[in-house]
C-alpha positions in Angstrom: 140.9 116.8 111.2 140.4 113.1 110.7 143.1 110.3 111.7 143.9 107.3 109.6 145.6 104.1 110.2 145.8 100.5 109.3 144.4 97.6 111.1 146.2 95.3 113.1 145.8 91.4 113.5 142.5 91.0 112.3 140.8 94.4 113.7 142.1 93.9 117.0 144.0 96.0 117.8 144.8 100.0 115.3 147.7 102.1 114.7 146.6 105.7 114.3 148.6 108.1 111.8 148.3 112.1 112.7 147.9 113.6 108.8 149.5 116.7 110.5 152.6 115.5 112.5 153.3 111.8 111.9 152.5 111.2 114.9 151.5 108.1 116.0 148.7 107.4 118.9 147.6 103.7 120.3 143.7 102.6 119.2 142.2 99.6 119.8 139.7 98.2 117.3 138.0 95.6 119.6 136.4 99.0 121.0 134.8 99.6 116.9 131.9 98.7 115.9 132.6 96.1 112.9 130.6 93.1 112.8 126.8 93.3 110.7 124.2 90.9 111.3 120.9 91.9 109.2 118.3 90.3 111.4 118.0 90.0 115.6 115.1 88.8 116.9 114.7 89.2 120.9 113.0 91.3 123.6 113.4 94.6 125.7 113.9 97.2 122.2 115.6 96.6 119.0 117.0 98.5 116.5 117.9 98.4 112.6 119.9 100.7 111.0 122.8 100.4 107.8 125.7 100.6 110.8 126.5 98.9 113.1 128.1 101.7 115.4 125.0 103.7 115.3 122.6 100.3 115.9 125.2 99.6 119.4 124.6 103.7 120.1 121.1 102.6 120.5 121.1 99.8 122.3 123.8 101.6 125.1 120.8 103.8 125.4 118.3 101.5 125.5 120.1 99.3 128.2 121.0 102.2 130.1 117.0 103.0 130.7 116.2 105.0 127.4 113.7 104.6 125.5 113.0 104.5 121.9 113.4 108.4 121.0 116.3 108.4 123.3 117.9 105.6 121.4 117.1 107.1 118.0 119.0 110.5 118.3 121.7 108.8 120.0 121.7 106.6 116.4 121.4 109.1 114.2 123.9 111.6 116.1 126.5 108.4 115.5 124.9 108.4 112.0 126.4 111.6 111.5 129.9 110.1 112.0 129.8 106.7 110.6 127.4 107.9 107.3 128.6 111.2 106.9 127.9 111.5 103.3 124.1 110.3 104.0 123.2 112.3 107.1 124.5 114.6 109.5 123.5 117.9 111.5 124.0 119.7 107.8 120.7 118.0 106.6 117.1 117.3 107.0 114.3 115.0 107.7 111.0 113.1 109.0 110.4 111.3 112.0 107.6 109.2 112.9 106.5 108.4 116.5 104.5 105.7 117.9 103.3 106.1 121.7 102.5 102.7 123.6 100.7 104.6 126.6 98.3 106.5 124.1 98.7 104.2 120.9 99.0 107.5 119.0 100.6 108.1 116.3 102.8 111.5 115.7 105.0 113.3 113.5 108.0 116.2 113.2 108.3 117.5 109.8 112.5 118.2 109.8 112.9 118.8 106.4 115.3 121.9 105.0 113.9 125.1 104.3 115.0 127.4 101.0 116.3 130.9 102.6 114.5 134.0 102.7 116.9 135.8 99.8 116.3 132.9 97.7 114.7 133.7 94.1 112.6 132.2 91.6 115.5 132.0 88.9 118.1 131.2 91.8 118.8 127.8 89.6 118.8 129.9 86.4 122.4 130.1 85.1 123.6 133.6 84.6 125.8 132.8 81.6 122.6 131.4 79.8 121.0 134.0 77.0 118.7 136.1 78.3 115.8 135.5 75.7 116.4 131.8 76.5 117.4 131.4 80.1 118.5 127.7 81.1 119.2 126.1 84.6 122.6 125.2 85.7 123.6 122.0 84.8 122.6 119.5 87.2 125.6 118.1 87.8 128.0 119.3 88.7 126.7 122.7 88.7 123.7 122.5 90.9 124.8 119.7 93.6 127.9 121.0 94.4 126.9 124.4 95.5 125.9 127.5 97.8 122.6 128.0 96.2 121.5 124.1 96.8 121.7 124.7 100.5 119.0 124.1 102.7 118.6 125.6 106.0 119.2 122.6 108.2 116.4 120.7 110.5 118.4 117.4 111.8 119.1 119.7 115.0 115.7 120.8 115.7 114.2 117.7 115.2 115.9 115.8 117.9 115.8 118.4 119.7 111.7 118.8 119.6 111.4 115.0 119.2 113.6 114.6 122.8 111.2 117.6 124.0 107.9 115.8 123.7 109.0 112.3 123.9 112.5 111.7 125.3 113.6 110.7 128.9 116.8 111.7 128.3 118.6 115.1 128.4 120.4 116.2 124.8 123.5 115.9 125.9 123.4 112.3 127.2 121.8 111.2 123.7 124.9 112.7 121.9 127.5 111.3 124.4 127.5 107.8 122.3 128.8 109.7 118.9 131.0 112.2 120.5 133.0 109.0 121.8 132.6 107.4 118.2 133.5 110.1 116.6 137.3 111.2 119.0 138.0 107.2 119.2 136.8 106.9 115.5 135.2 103.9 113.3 136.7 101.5 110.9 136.5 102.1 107.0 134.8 100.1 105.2 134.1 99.3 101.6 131.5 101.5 101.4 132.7 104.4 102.7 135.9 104.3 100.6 133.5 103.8 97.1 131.5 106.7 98.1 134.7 109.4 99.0 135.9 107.8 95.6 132.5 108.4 93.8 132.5 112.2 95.4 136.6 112.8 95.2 136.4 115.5 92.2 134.0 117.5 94.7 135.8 116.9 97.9 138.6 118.3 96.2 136.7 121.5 95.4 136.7 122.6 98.9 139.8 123.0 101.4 137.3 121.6 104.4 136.2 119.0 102.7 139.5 118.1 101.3 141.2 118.6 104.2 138.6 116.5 106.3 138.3 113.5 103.8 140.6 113.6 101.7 143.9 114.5 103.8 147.1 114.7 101.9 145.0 114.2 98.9 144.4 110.0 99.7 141.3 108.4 99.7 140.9 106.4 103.0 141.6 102.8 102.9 139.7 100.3 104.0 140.5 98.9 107.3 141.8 102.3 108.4 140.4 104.2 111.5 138.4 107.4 111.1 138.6 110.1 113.6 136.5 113.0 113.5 137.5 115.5 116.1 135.8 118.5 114.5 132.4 117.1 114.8 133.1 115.4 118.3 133.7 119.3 119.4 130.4 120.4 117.5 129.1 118.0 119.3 130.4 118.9 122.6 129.2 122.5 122.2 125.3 122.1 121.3 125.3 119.2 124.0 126.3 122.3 127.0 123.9 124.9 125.0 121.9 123.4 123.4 120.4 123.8 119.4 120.3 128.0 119.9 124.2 127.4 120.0 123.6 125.9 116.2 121.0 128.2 115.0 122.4 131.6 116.4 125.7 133.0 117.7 129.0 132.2 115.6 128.2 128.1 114.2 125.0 130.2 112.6 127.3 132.7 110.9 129.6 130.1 110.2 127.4 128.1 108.0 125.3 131.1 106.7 129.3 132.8 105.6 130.2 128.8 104.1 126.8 129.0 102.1 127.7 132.4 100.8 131.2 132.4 100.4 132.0 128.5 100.0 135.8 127.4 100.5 136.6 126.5 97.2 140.5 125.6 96.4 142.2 127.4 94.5 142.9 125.2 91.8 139.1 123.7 91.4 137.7 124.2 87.5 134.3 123.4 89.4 132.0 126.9 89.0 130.0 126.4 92.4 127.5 129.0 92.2 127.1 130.7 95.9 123.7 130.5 98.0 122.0 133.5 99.6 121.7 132.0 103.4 121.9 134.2 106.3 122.1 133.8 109.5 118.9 134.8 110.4 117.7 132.0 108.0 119.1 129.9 110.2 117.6 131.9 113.4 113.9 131.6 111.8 113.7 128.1 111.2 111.1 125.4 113.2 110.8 121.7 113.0 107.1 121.2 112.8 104.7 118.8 114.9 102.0 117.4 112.3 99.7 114.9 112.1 100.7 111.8 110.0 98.6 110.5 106.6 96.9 106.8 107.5 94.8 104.4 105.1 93.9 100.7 106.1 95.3 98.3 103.9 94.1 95.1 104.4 93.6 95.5 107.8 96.4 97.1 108.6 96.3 100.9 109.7 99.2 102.5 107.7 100.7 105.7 108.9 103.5 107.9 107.1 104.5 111.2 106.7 102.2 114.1 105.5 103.6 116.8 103.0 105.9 118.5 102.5 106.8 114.8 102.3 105.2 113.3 99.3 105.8 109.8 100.7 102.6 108.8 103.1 100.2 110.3 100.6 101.9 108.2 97.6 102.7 105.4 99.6 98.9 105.6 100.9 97.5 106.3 97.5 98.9 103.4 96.0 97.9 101.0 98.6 94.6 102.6 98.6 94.6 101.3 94.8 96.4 98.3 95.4 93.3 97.2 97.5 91.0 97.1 95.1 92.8 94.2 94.1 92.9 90.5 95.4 96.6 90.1 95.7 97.3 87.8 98.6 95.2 85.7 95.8 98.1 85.9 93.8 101.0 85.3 95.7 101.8 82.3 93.4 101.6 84.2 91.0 104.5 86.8 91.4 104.5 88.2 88.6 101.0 89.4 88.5 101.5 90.5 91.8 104.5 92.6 90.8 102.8 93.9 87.2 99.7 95.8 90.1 102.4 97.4 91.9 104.4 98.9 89.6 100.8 100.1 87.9 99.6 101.5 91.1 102.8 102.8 91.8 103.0 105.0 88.6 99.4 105.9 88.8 100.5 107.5 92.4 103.2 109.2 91.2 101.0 111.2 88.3 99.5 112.3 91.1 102.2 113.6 93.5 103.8 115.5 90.5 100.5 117.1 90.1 99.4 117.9 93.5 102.0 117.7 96.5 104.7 120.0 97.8 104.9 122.3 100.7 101.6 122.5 102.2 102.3 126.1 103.9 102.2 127.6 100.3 100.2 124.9 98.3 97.2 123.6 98.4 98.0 119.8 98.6 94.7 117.7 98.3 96.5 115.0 101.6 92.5 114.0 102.4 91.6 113.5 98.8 95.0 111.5 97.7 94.7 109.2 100.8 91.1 108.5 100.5 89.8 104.9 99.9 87.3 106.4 97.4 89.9 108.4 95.6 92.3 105.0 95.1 89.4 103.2 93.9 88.4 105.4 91.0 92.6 105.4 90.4 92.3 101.3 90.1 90.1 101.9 87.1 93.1 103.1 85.7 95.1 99.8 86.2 95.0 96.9 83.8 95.5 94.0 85.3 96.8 92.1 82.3 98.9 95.5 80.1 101.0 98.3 81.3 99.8 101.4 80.4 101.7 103.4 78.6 103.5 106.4 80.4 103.4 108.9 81.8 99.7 108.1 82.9 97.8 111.3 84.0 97.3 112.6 87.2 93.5 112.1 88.3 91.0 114.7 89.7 90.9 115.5 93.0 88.3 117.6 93.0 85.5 115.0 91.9 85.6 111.8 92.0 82.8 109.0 93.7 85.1 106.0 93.2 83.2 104.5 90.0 84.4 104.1 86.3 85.5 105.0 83.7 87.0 108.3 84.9 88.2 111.3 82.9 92.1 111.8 83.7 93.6 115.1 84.2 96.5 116.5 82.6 99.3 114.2 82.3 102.1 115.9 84.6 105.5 116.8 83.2 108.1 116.4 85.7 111.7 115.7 85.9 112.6 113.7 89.1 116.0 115.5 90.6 116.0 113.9 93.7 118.8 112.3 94.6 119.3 108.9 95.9 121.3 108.9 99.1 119.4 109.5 102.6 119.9 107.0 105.7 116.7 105.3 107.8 116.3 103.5 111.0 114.0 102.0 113.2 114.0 101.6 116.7 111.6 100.0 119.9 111.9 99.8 123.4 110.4 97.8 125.8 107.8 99.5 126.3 106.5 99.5 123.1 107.5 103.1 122.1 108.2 103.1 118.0 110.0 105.3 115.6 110.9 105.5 112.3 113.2 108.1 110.8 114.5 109.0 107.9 117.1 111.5 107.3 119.0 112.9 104.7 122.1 115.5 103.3 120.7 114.7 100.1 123.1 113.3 97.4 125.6 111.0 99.0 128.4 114.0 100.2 125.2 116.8 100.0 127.3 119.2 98.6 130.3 118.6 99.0 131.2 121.7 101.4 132.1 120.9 105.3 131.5 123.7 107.4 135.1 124.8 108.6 136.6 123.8 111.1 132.7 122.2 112.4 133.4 118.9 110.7 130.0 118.1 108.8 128.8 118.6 105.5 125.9 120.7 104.0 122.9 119.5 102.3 122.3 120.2 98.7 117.8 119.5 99.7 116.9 122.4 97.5 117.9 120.5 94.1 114.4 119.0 95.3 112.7 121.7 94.3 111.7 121.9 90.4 114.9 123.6 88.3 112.5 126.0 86.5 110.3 127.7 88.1 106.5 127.8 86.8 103.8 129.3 88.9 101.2 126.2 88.3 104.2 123.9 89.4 103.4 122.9 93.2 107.3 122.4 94.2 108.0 125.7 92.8 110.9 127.3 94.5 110.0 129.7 97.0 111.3 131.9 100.0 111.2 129.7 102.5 109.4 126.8 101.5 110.1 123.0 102.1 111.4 121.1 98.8 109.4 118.2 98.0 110.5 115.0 99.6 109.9 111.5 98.8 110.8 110.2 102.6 108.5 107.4 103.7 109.2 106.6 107.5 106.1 104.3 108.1 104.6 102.4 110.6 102.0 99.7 110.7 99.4 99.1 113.1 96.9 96.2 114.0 93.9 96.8 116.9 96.3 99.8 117.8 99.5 98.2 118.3 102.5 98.0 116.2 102.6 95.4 113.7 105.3 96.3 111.4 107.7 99.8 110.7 109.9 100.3 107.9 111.3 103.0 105.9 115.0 103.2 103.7 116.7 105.8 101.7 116.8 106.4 98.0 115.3 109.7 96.7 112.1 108.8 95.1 112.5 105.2 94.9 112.0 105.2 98.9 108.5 105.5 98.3 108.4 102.3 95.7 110.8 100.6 98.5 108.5 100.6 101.4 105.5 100.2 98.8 107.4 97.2 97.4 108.6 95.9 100.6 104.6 96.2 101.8 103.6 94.3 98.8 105.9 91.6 99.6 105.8 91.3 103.4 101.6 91.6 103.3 100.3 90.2 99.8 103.1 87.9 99.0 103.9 86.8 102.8 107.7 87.1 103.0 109.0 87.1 106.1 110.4 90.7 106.9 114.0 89.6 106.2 113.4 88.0 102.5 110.9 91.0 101.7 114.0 93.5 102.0 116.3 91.2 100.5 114.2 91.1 97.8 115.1 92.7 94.4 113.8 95.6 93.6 112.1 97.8 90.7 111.0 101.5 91.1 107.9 102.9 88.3 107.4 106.6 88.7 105.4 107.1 86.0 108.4 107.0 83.0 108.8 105.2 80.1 110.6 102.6 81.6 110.7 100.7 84.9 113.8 101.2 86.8 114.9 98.0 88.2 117.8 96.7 90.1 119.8 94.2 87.7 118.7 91.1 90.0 115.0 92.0 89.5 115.1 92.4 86.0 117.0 88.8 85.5 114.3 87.2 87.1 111.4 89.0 86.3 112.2 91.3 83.6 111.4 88.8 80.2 108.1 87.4 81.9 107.0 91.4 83.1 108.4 92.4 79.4 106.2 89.5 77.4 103.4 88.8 79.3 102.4 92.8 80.9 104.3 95.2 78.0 106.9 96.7 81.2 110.2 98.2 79.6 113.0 98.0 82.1 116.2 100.5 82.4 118.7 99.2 85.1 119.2 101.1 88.5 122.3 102.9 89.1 123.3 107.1 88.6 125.9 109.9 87.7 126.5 109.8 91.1 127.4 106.4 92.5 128.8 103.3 91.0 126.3 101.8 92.9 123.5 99.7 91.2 121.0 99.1 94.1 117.6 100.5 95.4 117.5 101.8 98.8 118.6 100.3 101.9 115.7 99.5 104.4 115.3 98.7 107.8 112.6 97.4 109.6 111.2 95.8 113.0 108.2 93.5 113.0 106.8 92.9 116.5 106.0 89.2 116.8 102.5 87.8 118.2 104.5 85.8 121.0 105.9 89.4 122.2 109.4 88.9 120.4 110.7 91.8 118.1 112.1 91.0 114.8 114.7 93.4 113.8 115.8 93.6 109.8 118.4 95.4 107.9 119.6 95.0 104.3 121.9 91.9 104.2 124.1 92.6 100.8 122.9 96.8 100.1 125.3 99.2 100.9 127.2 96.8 102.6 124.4 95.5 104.4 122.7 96.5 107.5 123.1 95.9 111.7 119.9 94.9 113.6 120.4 94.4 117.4 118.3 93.5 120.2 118.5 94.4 123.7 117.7 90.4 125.0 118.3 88.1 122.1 116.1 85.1 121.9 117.6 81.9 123.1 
């Protein structure tokens, strides 16, 4: 049950409110977490995530001796508290692991997995005709829902990722959020906007309610949030471990709240049930793979492999971008910008024609991240018109790099994926990267808290396509991965880090790290001023969705001089206007690190440093 009160003298010092008794408890504030600063620049590890009580989680670990894998469970554990609605135990996703001793990259594939009793026409609403069978409504229908509920991997990733890599036991990497989340954190703007933007869904579950929404009032900003459900979840997996999340009674739990959701009484929301058991739960693996890697410009670029569709799009399209002399350009911005949203959309034809879950596809990852493959794709890009979209999809299956080329069918998809996810990016000193992305989906998943357990489900399988087709490659299936667009990336140059990145936002995380790329490598922005940058997203549609900023400065010269159509950023289910939210650490030739987070996006970032630079 979470605690609120107002702040005191200019955060230093917090009276806490019991919702239940009236009670009222001493905090201090001066303990929180408060202050953001989007750049550090300094030695010993570094870290850049969107909070800046899961960025000081990281460092405790990193001074204490940790090192970067450590740090980053510790960060996204406190994630799970501070950006509830983002990320949490109840969700998914990919993380990306640089060794300094073998100057290796690997990878854990952590992404949610559909239940076994799941069926094609699971998204198929039952009230539709039966000659002429339609999907549930999007929203709210699909998001807030049983049947949208993945079988989480946030637990077994960090625990496989601490396995092979970390130094330190589970339980000491979740001691930083259990103490964040019983002393709480202070609400901020952000996390009032987003309850407010999900407050109709809250309200259609007495957990959720009860949890963020107690007595019915949205939390005010400058208020403490305490979390003593999930500091007690917590508590338990850090004595037994993940079996004490994926069997015994938290399994059944989840698998009974997927089933039999807690809706209030007096909700008019339908929320159609899921089919999760707890031996759903039992069955599921996080997955060690190898990651995708092209050379651009120099550069060894590394991502994620399917069932993300982010390092082979993100690859594809650098692999195209190439071709092209853009650090030639640079003064030229506009030109610059005209070949990335091209090679962009020309990627994306491609990843709704050949990527999903490469246990029951067969996903072409060599072919899309081939040099040769990108090079025949370029023939596709004008360098002076858009094309007009949706470009098709190109053939895998022969292709010698040479043009013209004969496209393939011109892919017909419907993006569903939701913007809200959560990245970070952390070092230590000795030279250990990762980059991690991780995601409930939707900001609030959907919508349903596990009782009494204190975090939210994922709604991941509205990633799947809404009606099934057997030629569709993220076809729902039994047990199969959703497509995902997350892009954790790092850079290498002569085998050491150079540069990793990765953000949130659905699919636009793949055009943010692609953009940010363009602009840190081919337009030389300094890390900081290529995040700030605004940004625009093609995915192969009509339009290019940009970010207000972006279109005001480039939008009439892109418009008259290339053809681009522009539609601004924003969805159904946020009031926010903005593209991702991306973090990043550039390591320095003198041997500094530069850590960057987003200085204005989502209320901007926190990058810390163990030593800061005098």
């Amino acid at each position: 049950m979470p605690h609120f009160g107002r702040r005191l003298a200019a955060l230093t010092a917090a009276l806490t409110v019991s919702v239940t008794t009236g009670a009222i408890s001493p905090a201090f504030a001066d303990e929180r977490q408060t202050d953001k600063d989007p750049t550090a620049t300094g030695y010993g590890g570094a870290v850049s995530t969107v909070d800046p009580e899961a960025s000081a989680a990281a460092i405790e670990v990193l001074r204490k001796g940790g090192n970067a894998v450590d740090a980053a469970v510790a960060a996204a554990a406190t994630l799970g508290v501070t950006e509830p609605y983002s990320a949490g135990i109840g969700g998914g996703g990919y993380f990306v692991y640089y060794d300094a001793k073998s100057r290796k990259v690997s990878t854990i594939d952590g992404r949610e997995t559909a239940p076994a009793g799941i069926s094609h026409d699971a998204f198929i609403d039952p009230a539709s005709p039966k000659d002429n069978p339609k999907p549930y409504n999007f929203t709210p229908e699909l998001v807030t829902s049983g049947v949208s509920v993945g079988v989480p991997g946030t637990p077994a990733t960090w625990e496989r990722a601490l396995e092979r890599w970390g130094s330190i036991s589970l339980g000491d990497a979740l001691k930083p959020a259990i103490k964040v989340a019983d002393r709480g954190f202070v609400v901020d703007d952000t996390f009032r906007s987003q309850t407010k933007d999900n407050q109709v869904r809250f309200e259609a579950f007495t957990s959720t309610k009860d949890l963020y929404l107690p007595g019915g009032q949205l939390p005010e900003v400058g208020s403490v949030f305490k979390n003593h459900d999930l500091a007690d979840t917590y508590r338990l997996l850090a004595r037994k471990g993940m079996d004490a999340f994926y069997t015994g009674p938290l399994a059944e739990e989840i698998a009974k709240t997927v089933q039999a959701p807690p809706k209030s009484p007096d909700t008019k929301l339908p929320v159609p049930v899921g089919s999760m058991t707890a031996k759903d739960l039992a069955n599921y693996k996080a997955l060690d793979q190898k990651p995708t890697h092209v050379n651009y410009r120099g550069y060894d670029v590394y991502g994620m492999a399917p069932s993300s569709s982010g390092g082979t799009t993100v690859g594809e399209s650098l692999n195209i971008l190439d071709v092209f002399d853009l650090p030639d350009l640079k003064k030229d911005q506009p030109a610059v910008l005209h070949h990335y949203l091209e090679a962009s959309a020309l990627a994306f034809a491609d990843r709704a024609a050949y990527v999903g879950d490469p246990a029951f596809v067969d996903v072409p990852t060599k072919a899309l991240t081939d040099p040769v493959f990108g090079k025949e794709r370029a023939c596709e890009l004008d360098p002076a018109h858009a094309a007009t979209k949706p470009v098709a999809a190109g053939d895998v299956k022969s292709y010698d790099g040479t043009c013209p080329v004969d496209p393939a069918a011109l892919p017909d998809e419907k993006d569903t994926e939701n913007i809200s996810t959560t990245n970070m990016t952390v070092s230590d000193k000795w030279g250990n990267v990762v980059e991690y992305t991780l995601t409930i989906e939707q900001t609030g998943g959907s919508g349903i808290v596990v009782p009494g357990r204190g975090f939210l489900l994922n709604n991941e399988l509205t990633d799947f396509s809404t009606v099934y087709s057997a030629t569709d490659p993220n076809r729902i299936e039994p047990g199969k991965r959703p497509r995902s667009s997350m892009s954790p990336t790092i850079l290498l140059k002569d085998d050491k880090p150079f540069l990793a990145l990765g953000s949130p936002g659905g699919s636009t995380i793949i055009t943010t790290v692609l953009q940010t790329l363009v602009n840190r490598i081919d337009l030389g922005m300094s890390i900081p001023d290529a995040i700030a940058a605004p940004r625009a997203a093609q995915r192969n549609t009509a339009k290019v969705t940009a970010e207000p900023a972006f279109i005001d400065k480039y939008g009439a010269v892109l418009t008259s001089r290339f053809g681009h159509e522009f539609t601004p950023s924003g969805d159904s289910f946020s009031s926010a206007s903005e593209i991702g939210a991306a973090t990043a650490i550039e390591f320095l030739k003198d041997g500094r690190v530069l850590a960057a987070a987003e200085p204005v996006r989502r209320g901007g970032g926190s990058a810390m440093v163990v030593k800061p630079a005098k």
